[in-house]
C-alpha positions in Angstrom: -76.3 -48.2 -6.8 -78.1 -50.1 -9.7 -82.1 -50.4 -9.8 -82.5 -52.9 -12.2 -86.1 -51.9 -13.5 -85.2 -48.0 -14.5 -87.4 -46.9 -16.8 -86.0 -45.4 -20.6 -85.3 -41.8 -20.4 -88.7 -39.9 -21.3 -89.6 -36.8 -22.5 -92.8 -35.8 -20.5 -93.4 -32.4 -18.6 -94.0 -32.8 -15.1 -95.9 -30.4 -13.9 -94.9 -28.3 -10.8 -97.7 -28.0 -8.0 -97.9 -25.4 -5.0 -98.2 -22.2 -8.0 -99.9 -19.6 -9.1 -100.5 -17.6 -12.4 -99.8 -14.1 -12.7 -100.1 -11.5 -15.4 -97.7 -11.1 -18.1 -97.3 -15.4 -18.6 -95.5 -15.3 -15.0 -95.8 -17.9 -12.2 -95.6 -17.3 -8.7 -94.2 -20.6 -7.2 -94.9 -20.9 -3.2 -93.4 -24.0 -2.8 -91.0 -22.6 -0.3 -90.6 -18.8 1.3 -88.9 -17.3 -1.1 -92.4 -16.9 -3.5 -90.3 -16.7 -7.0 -91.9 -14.6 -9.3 -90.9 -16.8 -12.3 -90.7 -15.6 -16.3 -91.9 -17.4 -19.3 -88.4 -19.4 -19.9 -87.0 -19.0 -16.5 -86.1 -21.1 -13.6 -86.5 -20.4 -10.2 -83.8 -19.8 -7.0 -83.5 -24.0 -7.1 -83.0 -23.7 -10.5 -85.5 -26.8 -11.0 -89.0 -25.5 -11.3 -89.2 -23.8 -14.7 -92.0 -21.7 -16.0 -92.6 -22.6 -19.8 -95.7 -21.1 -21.3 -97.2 -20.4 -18.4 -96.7 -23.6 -16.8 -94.5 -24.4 -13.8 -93.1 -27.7 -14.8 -90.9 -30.0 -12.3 -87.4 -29.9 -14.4 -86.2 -33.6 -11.9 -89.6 -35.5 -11.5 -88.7 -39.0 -11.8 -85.1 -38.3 -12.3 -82.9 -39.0 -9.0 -79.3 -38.1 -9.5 -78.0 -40.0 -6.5 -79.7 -43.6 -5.1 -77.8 -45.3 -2.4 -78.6 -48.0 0.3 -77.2 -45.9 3.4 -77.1 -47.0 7.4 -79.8 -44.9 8.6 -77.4 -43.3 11.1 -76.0 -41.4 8.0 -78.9 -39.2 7.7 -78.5 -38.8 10.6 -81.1 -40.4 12.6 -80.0 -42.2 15.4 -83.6 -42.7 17.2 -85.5 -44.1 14.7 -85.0 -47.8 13.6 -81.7 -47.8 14.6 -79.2 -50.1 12.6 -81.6 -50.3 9.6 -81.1 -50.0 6.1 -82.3 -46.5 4.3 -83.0 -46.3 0.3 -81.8 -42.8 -0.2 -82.7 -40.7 -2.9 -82.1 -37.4 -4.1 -81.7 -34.6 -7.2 -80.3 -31.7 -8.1 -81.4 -28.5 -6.6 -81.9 -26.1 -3.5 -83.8 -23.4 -2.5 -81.5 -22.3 -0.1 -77.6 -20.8 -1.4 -75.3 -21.8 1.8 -71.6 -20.3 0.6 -70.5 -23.4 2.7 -72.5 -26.2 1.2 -71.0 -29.7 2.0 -72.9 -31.3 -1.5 -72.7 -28.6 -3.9 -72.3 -31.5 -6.5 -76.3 -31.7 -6.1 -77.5 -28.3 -4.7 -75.8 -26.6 -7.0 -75.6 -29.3 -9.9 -77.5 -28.3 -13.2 -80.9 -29.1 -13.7 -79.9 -29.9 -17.3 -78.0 -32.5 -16.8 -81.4 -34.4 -15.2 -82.3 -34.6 -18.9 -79.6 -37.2 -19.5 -80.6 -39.3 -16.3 -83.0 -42.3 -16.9 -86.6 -41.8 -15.5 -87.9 -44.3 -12.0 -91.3 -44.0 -11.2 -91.9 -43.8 -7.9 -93.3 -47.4 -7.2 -89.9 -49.0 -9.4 -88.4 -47.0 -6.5 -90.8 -48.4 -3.6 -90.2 -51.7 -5.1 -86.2 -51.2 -5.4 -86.1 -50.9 -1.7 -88.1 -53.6 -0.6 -85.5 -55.5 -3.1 -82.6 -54.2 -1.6 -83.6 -55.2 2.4 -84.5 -51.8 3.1 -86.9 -50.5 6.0 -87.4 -47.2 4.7 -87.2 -44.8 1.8 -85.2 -41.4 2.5 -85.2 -38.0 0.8 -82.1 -36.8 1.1 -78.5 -35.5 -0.5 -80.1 -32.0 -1.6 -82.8 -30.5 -0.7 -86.0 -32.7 -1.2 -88.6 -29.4 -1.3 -87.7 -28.4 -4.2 -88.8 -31.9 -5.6 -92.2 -32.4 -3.6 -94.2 -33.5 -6.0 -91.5 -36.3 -7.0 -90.9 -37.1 -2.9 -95.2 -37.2 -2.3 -96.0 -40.0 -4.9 -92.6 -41.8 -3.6 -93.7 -41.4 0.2 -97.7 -42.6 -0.7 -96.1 -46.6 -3.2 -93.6 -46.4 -0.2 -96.5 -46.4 2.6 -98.4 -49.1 0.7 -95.4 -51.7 0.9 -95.0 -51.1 4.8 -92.0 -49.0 4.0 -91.1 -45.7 6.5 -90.4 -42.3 5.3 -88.0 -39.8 5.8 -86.5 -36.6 4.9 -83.2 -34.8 5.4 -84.1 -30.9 4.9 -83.2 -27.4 5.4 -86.8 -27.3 6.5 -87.2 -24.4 4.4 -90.4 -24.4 3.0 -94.1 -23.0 3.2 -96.4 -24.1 5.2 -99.2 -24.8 2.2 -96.2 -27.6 1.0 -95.8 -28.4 4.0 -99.7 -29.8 5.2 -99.0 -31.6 1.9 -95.5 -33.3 2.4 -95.1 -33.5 5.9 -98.1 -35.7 6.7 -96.2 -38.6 4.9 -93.2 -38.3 6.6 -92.3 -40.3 9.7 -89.3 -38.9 10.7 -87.1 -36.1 9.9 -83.7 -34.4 10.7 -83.9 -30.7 9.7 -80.9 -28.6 9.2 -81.1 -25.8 11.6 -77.9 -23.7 9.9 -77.5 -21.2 12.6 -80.1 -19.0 15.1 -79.7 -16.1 14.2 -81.5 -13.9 11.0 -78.3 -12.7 10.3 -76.7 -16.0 9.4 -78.8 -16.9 7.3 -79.2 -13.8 5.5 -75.4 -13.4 4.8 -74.5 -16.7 4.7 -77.3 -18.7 3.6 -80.1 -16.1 1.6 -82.5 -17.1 3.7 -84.2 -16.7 6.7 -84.7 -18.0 10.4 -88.3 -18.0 11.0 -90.1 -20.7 8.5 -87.2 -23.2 9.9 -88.5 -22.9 13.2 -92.3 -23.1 12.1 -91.5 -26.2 9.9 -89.9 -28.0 13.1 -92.7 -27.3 15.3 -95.3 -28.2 12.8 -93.2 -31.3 12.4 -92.7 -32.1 15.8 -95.8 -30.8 17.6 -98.4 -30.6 15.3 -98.2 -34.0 13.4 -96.2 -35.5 16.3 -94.0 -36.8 13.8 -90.0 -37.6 15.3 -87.6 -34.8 14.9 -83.7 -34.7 15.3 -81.8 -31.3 14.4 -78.5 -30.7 13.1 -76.3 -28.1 13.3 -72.7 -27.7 11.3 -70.7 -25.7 13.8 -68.9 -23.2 11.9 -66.1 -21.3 14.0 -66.4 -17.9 14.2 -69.7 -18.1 12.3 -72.2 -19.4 14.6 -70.4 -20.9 17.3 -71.1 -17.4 19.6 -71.7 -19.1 23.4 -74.9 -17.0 23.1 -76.2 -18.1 19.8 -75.7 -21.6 20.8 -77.7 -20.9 23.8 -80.7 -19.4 22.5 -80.6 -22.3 19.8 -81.0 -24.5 23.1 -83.4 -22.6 24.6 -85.7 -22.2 22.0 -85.3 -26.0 21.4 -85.9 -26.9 25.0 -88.7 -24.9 24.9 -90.8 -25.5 21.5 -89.7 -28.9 20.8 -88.7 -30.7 24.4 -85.7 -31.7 25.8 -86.2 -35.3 24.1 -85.3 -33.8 21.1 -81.7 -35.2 19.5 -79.2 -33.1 18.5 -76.7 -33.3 16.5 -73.5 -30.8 16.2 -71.3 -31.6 13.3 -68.0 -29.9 12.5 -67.4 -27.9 9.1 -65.0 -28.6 6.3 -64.3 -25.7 3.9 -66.9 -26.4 0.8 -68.1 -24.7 -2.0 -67.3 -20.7 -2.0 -66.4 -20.6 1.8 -63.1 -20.9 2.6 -62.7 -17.8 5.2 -63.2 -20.6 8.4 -60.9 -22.9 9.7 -62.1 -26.8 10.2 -63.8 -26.9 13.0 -61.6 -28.4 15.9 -63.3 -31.4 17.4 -63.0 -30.2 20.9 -65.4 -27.2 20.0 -68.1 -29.8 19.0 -67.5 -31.8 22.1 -67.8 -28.6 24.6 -71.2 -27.8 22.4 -72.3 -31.2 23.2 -71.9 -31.3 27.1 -73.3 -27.4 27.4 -77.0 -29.2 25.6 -76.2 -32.3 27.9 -75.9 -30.0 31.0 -79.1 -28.1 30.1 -80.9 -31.2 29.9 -81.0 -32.5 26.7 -80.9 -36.3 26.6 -79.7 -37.4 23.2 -76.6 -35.5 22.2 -74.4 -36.6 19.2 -71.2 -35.1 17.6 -70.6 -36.1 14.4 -68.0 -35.1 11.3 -64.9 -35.6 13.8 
């Protein structure tokens, strides 16, 4: 979509935040778990956060590569100001490397090609949405950690125009980041990939654990609302017993008022090894979390 008061493109550094200097010129980024120890010249996992000089500079700050006016429900969040308008923004970049990633366009786009993008502040953005009849801003598309800095000073115009804010994420990211971002966020539908370290080690080169501690510092600590996703790959993470202890942990840490959302996979990016996942799979998923007591259940990609 068009936002008629983008800015020229400009040739500022943005710097990074949520870093650390270490000998030798290296950075230590700890925006997210993984800690990069980043060279002088170098970018790290996201491929977005660039050390040069000594300096961890944002490489998309002010450059969205994607702005849409989306039904909220495509998020999705279907408990929070349902049938509004969302203005949804995202870059390139992740810090996560799914083999099966349904937007590779963005996860995995170049960085570089940000440079050729026109720069929007983040109240011509604020201001767009209010233009467009929106209720809410949403970070969204790829994975909005790796552009925190760009997705705080959006949230804090967005909050003085009355506007909600919300974030689609893997929910991988540190807790430091976290106390910083997640305060400004209203509501939120994290990714949980799979529930076991295993999966997310092979398939995702990542880990378990700081997903569940961002959702419960989400949920519980800032009491902020919460709906999880899960893309049900077959033969992946579709084990009767993973999808139980995924429940159970969910019952138990976030409440049974917590919507869910089981979406079937599509063959993406490197992974082809898994057949589409057959909509009755997602359906039986669905009534086994409706059985234990869940009581807003959702299938979706079927």
């Amino acid at each position: 979509m068009t936002v008629n008061t983008r800015m020229p493109k400009l040739d500022t550094e943005y710097p990074a935040r949520w870093s650390e200097s270490e000998s030798g010129g290296a950075v230590r980024c700890t925006l997210c778990p993984r800690n990069c120890r980043i060279q002088p010249g170098c970018a790290g996992y996201c491929a977005v956060r660039e050390n040069r000089d000594g300096r961890l500079i944002s490489l998309v700050y002010g450059k969205p590569a994607a702005i849409q006016n989306d039904p909220i429900e495509k998020k999705p969040l279907f408990h929070f100001l349902p049938g509004t308008r969302t203005f949804s923004i995202g870059t390139f970049g992740c810090n996560l490397g799914c083999l099966f990633c349904q937007n590779s366009s963005l996860s995995r786009g170049s960085a570089r090609s940000a440079e050729e993008l026109s720069f929007y502040p983040p109240d011509v953005l604020a201001e767009a949405a209010l233009m467009h009849g929106c209720k809410s801003i949403a970070f969204t598309y790829n994975e909005p950690t790796v552009w925190a800095e760009y997705a705080v000073d959006i949230a804090k115009e967005a909050k003085k125009r009355g506007l909600a804010v919300l974030l689609v994420s893997n929910g991988y990211i540190s807790r430091a980041a976290a106390e910083e971002l997640y305060p400004l966020i209203d509501a939120a539908n994290i990714d949980v990939k799979a529930f076991t370290e295993d999966f997310y080690r092979t398939m995702c080169a990542g880990s378990l654990k700081p997903v569940m501690d961002a959702c419960v510092f989400f949920k519980k600590e800032l009491k902020r609302h919460l709906e999880l996703t899960q893309l049900i790959i077959p033969g992946k993470n579709d084990a009767e017993e993973d999808i139980n202890r995924f429940l159970d942990w969910t019952a138990d840490a976030l409440g049974l008022d917590t919507p869910l959302h089981f979406t079937a996979y599509f063959p993406a990016w490197r992974y082809h090894e898994s057949p589409p996942t057959p909509p009755a799979l997602i359906r039986k998923i669905c009534e086994r979390a409706v059985r234990r007591g869940f009581r807003f259940v959702h299938p979706g990609n079927i």
